[in-house]
C-alpha positions in Angstrom: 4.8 20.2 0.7 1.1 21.8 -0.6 1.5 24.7 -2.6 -0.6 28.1 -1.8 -3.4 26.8 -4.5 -4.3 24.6 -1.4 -5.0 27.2 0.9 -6.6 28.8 -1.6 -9.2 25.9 -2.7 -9.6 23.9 0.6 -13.5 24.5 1.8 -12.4 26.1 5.4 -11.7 29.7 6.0 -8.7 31.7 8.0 -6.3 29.1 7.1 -3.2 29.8 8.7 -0.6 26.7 8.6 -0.5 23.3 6.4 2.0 20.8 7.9 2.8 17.4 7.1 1.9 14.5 9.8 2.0 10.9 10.0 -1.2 9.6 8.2 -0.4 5.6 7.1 1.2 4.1 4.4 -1.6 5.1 1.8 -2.3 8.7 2.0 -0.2 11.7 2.8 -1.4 13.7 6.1 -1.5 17.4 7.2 -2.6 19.1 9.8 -4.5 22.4 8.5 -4.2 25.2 11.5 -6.9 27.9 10.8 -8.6 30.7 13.2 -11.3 28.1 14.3 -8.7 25.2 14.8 -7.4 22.3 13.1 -8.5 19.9 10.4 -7.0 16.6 9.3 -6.3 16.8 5.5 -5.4 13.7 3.7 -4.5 13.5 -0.3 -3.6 10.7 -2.8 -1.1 12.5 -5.9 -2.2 12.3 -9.2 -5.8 10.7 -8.4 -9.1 11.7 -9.5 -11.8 13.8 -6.9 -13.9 10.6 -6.3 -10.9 8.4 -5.0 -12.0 9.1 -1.0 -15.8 8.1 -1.8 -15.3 4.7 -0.4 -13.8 6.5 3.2 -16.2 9.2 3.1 -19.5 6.6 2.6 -17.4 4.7 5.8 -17.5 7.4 8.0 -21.0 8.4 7.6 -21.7 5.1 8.0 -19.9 5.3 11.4 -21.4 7.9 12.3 -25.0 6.8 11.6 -24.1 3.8 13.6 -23.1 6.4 17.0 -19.4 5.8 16.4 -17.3 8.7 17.4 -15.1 8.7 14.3 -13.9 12.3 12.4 -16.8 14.1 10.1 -16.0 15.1 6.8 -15.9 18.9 5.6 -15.0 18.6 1.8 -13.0 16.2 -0.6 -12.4 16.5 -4.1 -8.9 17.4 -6.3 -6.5 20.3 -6.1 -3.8 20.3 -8.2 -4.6 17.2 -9.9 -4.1 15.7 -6.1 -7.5 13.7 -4.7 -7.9 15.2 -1.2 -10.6 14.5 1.9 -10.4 17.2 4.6 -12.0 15.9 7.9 -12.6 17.1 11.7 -9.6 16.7 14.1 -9.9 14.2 16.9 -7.9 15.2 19.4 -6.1 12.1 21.2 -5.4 12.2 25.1 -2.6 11.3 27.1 -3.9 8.0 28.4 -4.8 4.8 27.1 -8.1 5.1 27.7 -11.2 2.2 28.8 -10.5 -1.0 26.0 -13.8 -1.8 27.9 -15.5 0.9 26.5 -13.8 0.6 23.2 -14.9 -3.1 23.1 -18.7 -2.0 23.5 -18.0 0.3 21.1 -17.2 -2.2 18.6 -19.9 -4.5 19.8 -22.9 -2.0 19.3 -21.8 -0.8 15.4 -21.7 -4.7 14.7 -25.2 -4.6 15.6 -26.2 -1.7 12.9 -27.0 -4.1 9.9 -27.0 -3.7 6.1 -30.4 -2.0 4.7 -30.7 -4.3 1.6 -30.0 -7.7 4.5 -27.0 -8.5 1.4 -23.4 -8.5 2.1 -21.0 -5.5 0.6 -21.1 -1.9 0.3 -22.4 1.0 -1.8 -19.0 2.3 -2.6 -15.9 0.4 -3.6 -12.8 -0.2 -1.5 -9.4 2.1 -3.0 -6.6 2.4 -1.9 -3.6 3.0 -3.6 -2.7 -0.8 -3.7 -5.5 -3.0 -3.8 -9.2 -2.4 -5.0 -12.6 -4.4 -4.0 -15.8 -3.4 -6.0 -17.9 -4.8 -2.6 -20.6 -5.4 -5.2 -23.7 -6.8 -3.1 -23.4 -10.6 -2.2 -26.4 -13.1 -1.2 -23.9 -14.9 1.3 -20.8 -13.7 3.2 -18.8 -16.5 1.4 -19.4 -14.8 -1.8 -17.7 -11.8 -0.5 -14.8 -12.8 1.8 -13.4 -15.5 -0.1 -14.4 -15.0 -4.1 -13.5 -11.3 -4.0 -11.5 -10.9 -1.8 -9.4 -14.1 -0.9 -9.2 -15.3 -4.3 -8.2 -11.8 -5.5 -5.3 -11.6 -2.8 -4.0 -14.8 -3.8 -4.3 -14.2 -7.6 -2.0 -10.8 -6.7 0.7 -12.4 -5.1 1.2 -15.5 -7.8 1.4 -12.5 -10.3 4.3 -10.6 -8.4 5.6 -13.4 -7.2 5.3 -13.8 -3.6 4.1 -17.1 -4.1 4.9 -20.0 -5.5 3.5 -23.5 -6.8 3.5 -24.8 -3.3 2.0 -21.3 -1.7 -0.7 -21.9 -4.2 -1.9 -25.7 -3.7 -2.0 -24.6 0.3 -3.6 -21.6 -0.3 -6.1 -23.9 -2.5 -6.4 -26.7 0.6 -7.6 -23.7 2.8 -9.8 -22.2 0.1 -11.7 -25.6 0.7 -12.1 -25.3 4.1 -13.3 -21.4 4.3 -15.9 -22.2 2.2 -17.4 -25.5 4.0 -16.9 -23.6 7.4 -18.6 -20.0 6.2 -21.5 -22.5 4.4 -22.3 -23.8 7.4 -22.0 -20.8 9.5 -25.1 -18.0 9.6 -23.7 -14.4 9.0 -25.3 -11.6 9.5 -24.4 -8.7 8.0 -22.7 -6.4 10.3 -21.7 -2.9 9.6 -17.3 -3.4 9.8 -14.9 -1.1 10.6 -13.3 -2.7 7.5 -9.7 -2.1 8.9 -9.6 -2.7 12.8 -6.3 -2.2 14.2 -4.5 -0.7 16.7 -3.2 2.2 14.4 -7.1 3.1 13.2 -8.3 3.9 17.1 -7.9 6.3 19.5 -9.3 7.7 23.3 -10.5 11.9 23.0 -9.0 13.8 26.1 -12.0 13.2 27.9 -11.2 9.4 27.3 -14.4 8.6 24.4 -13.0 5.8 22.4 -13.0 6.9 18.5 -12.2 5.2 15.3 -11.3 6.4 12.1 -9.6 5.3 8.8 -12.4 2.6 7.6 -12.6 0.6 4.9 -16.0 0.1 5.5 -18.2 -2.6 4.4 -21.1 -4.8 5.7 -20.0 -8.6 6.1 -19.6 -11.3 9.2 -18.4 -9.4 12.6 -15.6 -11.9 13.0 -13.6 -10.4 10.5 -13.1 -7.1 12.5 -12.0 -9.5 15.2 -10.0 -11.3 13.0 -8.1 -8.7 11.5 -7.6 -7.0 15.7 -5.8 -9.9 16.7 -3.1 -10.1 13.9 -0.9 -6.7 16.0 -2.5 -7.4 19.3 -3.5 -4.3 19.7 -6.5 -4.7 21.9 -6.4 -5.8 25.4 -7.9 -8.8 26.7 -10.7 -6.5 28.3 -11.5 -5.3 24.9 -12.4 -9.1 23.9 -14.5 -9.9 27.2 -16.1 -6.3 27.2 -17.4 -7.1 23.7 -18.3 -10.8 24.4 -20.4 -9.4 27.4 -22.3 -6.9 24.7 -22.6 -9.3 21.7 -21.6 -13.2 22.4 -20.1 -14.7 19.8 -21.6 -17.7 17.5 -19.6 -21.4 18.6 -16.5 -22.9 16.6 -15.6 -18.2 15.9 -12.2 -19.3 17.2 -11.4 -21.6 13.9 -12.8 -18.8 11.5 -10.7 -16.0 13.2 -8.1 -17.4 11.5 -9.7 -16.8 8.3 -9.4 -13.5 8.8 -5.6 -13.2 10.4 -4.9 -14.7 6.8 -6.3 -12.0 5.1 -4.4 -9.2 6.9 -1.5 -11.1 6.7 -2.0 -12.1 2.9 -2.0 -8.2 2.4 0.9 -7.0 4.0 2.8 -9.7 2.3 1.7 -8.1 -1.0 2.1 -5.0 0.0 5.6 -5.0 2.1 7.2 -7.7 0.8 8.6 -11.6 2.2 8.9 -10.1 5.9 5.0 -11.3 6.2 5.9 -14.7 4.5 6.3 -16.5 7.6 3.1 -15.5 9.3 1.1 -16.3 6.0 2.2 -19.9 5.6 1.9 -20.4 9.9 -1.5 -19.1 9.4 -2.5 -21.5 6.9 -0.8 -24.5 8.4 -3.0 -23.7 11.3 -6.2 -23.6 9.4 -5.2 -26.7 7.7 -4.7 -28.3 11.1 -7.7 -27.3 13.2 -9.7 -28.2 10.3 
């Protein structure tokens, strides 16, 4: 629980309740009631007052792109605590147009990096794994020698994988990079982190986002990474087909990106994701 120093320090006014809510398995979540209604307050313990830059430059990026997605009122450290306090989306009861959510998708995808490189001003934190997103000439550069080599390299070191994990691992290294040489990116403004437990429809049924791990990099790896829960509908898919068609042969690469998510929740939750790593890259190996 926060202390009263948080009450204290936090930049909103007539705060009249801090309690705890469900908010992931990075940060720890509160909802802060106040006389003009509630914010969304999420804090790291024991990090310093820039850890959030990386979310905060996300959601601005959001919203410059016409994304519903929660607006940042302050961050910084309380307590020796990193903290982000945000606006409160407020969900309703149905499950809202995937349609709409789809188009959604499709039209921030078409908001483009400024510099026409591949990466992001800010790194990626979180409280496991770190990505500086330094500017790349070429999606490749990004995806798989930051971030797929660096996934790989962190689950030799604590032992997820072995010898074997490795030389497949190494097999479908080979194939990313001839498929993402021959394939034109663009780079696309990403969610970052699109799955089913980073949306939500407002009570007058506008389709939101929020949580991003923003960064700007090939479109197929939000689409990727929404497939590995099946958390969008079919009508999601088509509704976003219809708004921005996909380049032929995005079916193999998809798979790319399944093996990403995949790769992290095995280094993050253990051998439970084992299986659906080494599936994923026997696939790749076999539609190659």
């Amino acid at each position: 629980m926060l202390n009263k120093q948080w009450a204290e320090e936090l930049p909103v006014d007539g705060i009249q309740k801090i309690r705890p809510v469900a908010g992931g398995d990075v940060n720890q979540a509160y909802q802060v009631q106040t006389s003009e209604g509630p914010y969304f307050l999420l804090t790291q313990p024991n990090r310093s007052a820039d850890f959030y830059q990386g979310e905060i430059a996300g959601l601005e990026a959001l919203e410059n792109a016409g994304v519903t997605a929660p607006r940042v009122i302050g961050s910084g450290q309380i307590d020796g605590d990193a903290y982000l306090l945000i606006t409160f989306l407020h969900q309703g009861r149905g499950s809202g147009s995937q349609r709409d959510l789809g188009k959604l998708v499709a039209n921030m995808h078409q908001h483009y990096s400024p510099n026409g490189k591949f990466g992001f001003d800010k790194p990626s934190t979180s409280s496991d794994i770190t990505y500086s997103n330094e500017w790349s000439d070429t999606w490749r550069e990004l995806f798989v020698d930051e971030r797929m080599d660096e996934l790989a390299d962190k689950l030799i070191q604590n032992g997820s994988w072995n010898k074997k994990d490795e030389e497949q691992y190494q097999n479908v290294r080979e194939i990313m990079n001839e498929e993402l040489k021959n394939h034109q990116s663009k780079p696309s403004l990403l969610h970052g982190d699109l799955w089913g437990g980073n949306h939500m429809f407002l009570t007058d049924g506008t389709p939101a986002l929020f949580d991003p791990n923003a960064l700007y990099g090939d479109r197929e790896f939000d689409l990727g990474c929404s497939l590995v829960f099946h958390a969008f509908s079919d009508e999601f898919y088509r509704a976003y087909q219809e708004a921005y068609p996909l380049d032929p042969g995005y079916e193999k690469r998809l798979n790319f990106y399944n093996l990403y998510l995949l790769m992290i929740h095995q280094y993050k939750f253990g051998p439970i994701y084992a299986g659906g790593v080494n599936r994923t890259m026997n696939e790749i190996i076999a539609n190659a």
